[in-house]
C-alpha positions in Angstrom: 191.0 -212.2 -76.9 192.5 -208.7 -76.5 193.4 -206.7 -79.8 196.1 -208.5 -81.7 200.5 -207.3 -81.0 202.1 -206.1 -84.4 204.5 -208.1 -83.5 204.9 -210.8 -80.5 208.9 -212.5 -80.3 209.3 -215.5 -78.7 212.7 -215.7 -76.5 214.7 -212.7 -75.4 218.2 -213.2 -75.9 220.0 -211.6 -78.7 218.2 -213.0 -81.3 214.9 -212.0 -79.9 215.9 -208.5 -78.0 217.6 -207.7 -82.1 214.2 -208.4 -83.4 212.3 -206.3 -81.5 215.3 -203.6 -81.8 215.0 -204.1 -85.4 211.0 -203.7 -85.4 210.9 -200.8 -83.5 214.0 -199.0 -85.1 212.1 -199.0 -88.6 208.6 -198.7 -86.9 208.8 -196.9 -83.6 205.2 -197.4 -82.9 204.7 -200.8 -83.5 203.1 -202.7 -80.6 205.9 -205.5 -79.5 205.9 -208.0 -77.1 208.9 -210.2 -75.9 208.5 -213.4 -74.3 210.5 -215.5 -72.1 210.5 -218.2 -69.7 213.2 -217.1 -67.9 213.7 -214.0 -65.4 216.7 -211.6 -66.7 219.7 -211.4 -65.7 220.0 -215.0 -66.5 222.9 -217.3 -67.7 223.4 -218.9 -71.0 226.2 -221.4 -72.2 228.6 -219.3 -74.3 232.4 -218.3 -75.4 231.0 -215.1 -74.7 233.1 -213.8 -77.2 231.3 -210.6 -79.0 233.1 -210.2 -82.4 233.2 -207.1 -84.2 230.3 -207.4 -86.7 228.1 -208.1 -83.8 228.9 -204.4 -82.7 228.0 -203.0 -86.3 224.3 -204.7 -86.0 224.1 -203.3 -82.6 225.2 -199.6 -84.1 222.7 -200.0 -86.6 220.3 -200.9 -84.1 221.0 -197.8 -82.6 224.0 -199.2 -79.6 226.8 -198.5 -80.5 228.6 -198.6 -77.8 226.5 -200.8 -75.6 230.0 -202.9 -74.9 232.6 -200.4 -74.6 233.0 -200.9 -70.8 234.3 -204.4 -71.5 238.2 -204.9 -72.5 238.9 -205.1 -76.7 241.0 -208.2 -77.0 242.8 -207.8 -80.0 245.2 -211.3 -80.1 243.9 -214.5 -81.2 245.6 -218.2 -81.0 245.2 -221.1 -82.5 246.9 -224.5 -82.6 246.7 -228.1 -83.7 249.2 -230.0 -82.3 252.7 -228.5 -82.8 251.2 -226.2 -85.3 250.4 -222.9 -83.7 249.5 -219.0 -85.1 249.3 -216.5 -82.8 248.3 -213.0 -84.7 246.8 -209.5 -84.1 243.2 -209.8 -85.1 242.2 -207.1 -87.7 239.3 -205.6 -85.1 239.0 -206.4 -81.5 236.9 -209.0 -80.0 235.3 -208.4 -76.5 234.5 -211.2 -74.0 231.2 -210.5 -72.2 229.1 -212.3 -70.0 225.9 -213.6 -71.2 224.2 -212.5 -68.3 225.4 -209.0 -69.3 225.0 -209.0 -72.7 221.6 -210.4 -73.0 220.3 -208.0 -69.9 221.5 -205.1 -72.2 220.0 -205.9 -74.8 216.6 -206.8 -73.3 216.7 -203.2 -71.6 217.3 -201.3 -74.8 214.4 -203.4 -76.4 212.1 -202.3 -73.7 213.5 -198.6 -74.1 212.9 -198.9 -77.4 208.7 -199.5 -76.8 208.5 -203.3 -76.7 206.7 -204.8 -74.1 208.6 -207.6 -71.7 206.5 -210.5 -69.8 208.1 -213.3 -68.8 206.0 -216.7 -70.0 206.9 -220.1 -71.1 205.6 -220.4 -74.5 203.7 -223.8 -75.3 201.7 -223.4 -78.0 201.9 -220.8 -81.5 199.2 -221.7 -83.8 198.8 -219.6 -87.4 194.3 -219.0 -87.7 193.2 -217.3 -90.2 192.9 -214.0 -88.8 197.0 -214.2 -87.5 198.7 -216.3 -85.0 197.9 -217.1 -81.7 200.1 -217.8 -78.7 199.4 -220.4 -76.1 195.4 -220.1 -77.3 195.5 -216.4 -75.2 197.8 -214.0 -77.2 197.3 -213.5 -80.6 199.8 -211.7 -83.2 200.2 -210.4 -86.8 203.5 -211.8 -87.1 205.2 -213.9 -84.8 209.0 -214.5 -84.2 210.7 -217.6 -83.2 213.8 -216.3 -81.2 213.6 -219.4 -78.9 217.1 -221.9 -79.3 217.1 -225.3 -80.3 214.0 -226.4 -79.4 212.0 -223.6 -81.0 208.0 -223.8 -80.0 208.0 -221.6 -83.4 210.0 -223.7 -85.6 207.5 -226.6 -84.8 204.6 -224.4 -85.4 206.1 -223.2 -88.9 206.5 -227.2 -89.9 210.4 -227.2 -89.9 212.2 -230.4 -88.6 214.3 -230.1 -85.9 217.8 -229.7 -86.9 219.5 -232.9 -86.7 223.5 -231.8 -87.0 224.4 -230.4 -83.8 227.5 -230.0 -81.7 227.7 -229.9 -78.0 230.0 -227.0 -75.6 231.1 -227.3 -71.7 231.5 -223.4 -70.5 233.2 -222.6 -67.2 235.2 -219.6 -65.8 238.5 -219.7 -64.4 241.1 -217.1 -62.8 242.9 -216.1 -66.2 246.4 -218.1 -65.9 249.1 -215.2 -67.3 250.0 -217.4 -69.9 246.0 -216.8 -71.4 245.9 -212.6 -70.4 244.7 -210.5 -73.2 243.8 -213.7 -75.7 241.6 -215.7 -77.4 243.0 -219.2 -77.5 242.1 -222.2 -79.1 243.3 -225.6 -79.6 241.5 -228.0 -82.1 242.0 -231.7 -80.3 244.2 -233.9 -82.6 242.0 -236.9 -81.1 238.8 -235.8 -82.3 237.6 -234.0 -85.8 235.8 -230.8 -85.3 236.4 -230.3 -81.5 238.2 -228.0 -79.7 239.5 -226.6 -76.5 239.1 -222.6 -75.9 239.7 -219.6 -73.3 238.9 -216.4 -73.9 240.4 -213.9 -71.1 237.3 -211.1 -70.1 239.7 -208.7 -69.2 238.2 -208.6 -65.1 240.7 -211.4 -64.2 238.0 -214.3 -65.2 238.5 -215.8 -68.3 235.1 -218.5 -70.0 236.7 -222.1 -71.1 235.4 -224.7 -72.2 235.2 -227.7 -74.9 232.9 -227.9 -78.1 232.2 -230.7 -80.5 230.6 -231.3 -83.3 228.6 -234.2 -82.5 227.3 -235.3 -79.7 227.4 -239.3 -79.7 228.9 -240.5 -76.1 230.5 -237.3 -75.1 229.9 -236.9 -71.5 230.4 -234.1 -68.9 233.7 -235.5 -67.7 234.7 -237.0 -71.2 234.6 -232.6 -72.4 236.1 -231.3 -68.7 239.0 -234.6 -69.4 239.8 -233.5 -73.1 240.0 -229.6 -71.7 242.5 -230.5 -69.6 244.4 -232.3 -72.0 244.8 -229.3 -74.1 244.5 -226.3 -71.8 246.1 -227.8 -68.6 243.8 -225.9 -65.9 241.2 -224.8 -67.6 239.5 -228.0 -66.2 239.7 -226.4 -62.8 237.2 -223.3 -63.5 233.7 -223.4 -61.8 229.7 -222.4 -63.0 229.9 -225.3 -65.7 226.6 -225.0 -67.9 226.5 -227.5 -71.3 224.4 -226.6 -74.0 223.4 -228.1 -78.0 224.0 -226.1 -80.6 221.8 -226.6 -84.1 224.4 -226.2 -86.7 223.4 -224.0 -90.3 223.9 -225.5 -93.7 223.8 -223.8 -97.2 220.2 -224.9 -97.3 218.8 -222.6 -94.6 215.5 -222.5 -94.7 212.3 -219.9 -94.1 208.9 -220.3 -94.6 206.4 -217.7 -96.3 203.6 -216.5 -94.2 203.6 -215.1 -90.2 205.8 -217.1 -88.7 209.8 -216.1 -88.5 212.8 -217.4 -87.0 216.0 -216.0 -86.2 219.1 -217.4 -84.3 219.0 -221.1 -82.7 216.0 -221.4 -83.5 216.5 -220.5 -87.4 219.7 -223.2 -87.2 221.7 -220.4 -87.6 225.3 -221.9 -86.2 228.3 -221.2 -87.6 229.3 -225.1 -89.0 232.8 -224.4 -88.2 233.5 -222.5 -85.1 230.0 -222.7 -83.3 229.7 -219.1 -83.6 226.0 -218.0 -83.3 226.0 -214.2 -81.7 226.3 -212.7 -85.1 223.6 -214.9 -87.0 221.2 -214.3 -83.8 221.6 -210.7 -84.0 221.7 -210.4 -87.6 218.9 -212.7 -88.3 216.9 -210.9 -85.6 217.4 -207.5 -87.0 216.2 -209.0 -90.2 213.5 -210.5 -88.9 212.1 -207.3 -87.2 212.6 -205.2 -90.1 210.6 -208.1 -92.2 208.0 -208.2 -89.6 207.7 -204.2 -89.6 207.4 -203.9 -93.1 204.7 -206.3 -93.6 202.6 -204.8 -90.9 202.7 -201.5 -92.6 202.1 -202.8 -95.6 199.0 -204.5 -94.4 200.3 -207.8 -95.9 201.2 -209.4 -92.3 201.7 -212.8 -94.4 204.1 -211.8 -96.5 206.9 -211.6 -93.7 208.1 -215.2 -94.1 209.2 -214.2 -97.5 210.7 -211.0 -96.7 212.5 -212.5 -94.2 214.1 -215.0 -95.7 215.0 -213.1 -98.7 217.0 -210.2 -96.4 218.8 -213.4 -94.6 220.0 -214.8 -97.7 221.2 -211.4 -99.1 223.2 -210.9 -96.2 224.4 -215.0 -95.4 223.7 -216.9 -98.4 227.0 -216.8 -100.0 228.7 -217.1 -96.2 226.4 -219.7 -95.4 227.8 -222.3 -98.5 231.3 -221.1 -97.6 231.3 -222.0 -94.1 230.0 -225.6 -95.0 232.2 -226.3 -97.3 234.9 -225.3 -94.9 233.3 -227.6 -91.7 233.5 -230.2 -94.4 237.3 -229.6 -95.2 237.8 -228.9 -91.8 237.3 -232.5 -90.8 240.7 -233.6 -92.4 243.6 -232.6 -90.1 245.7 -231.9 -92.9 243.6 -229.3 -94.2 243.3 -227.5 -90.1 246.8 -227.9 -90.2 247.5 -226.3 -93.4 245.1 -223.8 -92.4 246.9 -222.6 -89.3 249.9 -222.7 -91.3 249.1 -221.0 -93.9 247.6 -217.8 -91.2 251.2 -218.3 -89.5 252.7 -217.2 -92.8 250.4 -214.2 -94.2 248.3 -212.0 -91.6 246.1 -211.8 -94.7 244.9 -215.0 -94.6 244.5 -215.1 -91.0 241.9 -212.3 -91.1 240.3 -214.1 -93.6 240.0 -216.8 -91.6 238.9 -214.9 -88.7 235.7 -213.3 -90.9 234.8 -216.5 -91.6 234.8 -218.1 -88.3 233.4 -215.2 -86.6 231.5 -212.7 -89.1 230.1 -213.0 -92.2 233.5 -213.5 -94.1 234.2 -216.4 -97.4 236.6 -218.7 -98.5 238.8 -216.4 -100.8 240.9 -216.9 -103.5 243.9 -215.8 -101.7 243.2 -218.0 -98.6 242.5 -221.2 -100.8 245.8 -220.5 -102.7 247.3 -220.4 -99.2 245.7 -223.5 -98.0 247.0 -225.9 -101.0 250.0 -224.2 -101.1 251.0 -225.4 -97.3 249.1 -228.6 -97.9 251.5 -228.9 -100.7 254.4 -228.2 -99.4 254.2 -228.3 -95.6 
């Protein structure tokens, strides 16, 4: 077996292409190598919406303006029922393709130094010497970057994470009604689903239909209930489905050489389905970890690093966002929600952190919420 990689990530979307970025930024000569089974540019089921603190990892990571060719959308919607908000968001979101986004990404990593090969990972095993990869590769530190069904989240003896929610993304011709938005309409019929479109600004715009939970939903049940609430988004083509594992407060890491980051780390936002930021995030994290325990010669202290840079930066977000899935489930509280953004942009931003960022349930917005669930 050849000399061992610093630092070998499995999966190359954001999560993974952030890892190595994140590596390589804080060690620029540490040996890298990304791995995927799939050749680049390649698809991936998505809103495709990049929100704002997804650009400030990528400046950090030395991008900063990796997106700017794509339109700023700077109005979101929401509604439930006859209860709508419409607002100026406080930063601009841009809607880009995955098949962009993740090529990007996976070009700087590999300007950056990192090596690219694409492989389908099967086996990661920890010996005593470091980790090796499908009995052929072997590691100091290995990265799971690899979605739901992380190879690497087996290895590392985490169960699989069993609260999931399921998404429909297509693309349609953006209707005039949906230019220069983000919409999205929560389904009165079902808790903890909704309807979206999110206009790219190149006269496409990416619907779909998310739930949380994924008991007897069908292709055609999610394409039905998107035309029930968007009325044409149901015509759109390219339909791809994907699972989403969802995060709770008790995220979880485990010492030694082998980290995870995005999907693969459970890293979902509980209440919107978000994931961009926690895969980037978490995979700068992880790569920073990774690096520093390399140069420290301590490769098996990376688990711990790791996990204690993800909970600096999401542990407090992390609790907040659960408890707000679990409010969320009660109409009334979504519909006091959206009031309560109707009536102070304040609380709509704050709103907007939390769904999208890194934001928290703050006293002003849970003052706002039991005021309007008080008096509607």
């Amino acid at each position: 077996m050849s000399d061992p990689w610093d630092l070998v990530v499995v999966g190359a979307g954001p999560a993974g292409s952030a890892t190595a970025l994140g590596a390589l930024t804080a060690a620029p000569r540490l040996r890298v190598l990304l791995l995927d089974r799939a050749d680049f540019p390649r698809d991936k089921a998505c809103g495709d919406g990049v929100a704002p603190d997804v650009t400030d990892v990528l400046a950090v990571l030395g991008l900063p303006g990796l997106l700017d060719d794509w339109a700023p959308l700077r109005r979101l919607e929401l509604s439930h029922g006859e209860r709508r908000v419409s607002r100026p968001m406080r930063r601009p979101v841009r809607v880009v393709p995955r098949t962009v986004l993740d090529h990007r990404l996976l070009q700087a990593a590999v300007a950056a130094g990192a090596r690219w090969e694409r492989r389908r990972v099967r086996s990661v095993r920890v010996s005593r010497d470091g980790v090796v990869v499908d009995d052929e590769l072997s590691a100091r530190v290995v990265v799971g970057a690899d979605g739901a069904y992380s190879v690497v989240r087996r290895a590392a003896g985490l169960p699989a994470v069993t609260r999931r929610a399921i998404a429909l993304r297509g693309y349609v011709a953006t209707p005039p009604q949906w230019t220069g938005k983000q919409v999205i309409a929560f389904d009165q019929r079902h808790a903890q689903a909704y309807a979206w479109c999110f206009d790219r600004g190149d006269g496409l715009a990416n619907v779909g239909y998310g739930a949380f939970g994924t008991d007897g939903l069908t292709r055609a049940t999610l394409l039905e209930r998107l035309g029930e609430l968007l009325p044409g988004a149901e015509d759109g083509d390219d339909w791809r489905g994907h699972h989403l594992p969802l995060s709770s407060w008790r995220w979880a890491q485990p010492g030694g050489r082998l980290l995870l980051a995005g999907d693969a780390a459970g890293l979902i936002n509980p209440m919107t389905g978000e994931g961009l930021h926690y895969a980037v995030a978490s995979g700068a994290l992880a790569g920073r970890a990774a690096a520093a325990a390399v140069a420290a010669h301590r490769p098996g202290t990376a688990g711990a690093r790791h996990r204690r840079a993800v909970r600096a930066l999401l542990g407090r977000h992390l609790r907040h966002t659960a408890t707000a899935a679990r409010l969320s489930v009660l109409p009334a509280v979504l519909t006091a929600g959206i009031a309560a953004a109707d009536r102070d942009q304040s609380v709509f931003d704050d709103l907007v952190d939390l769904g999208l960022g890194q934001g928290r349930l703050t006293r002003r917005t849970l003052s706002a919420l039991s005021r309007a669930l008080i008096v509607p």
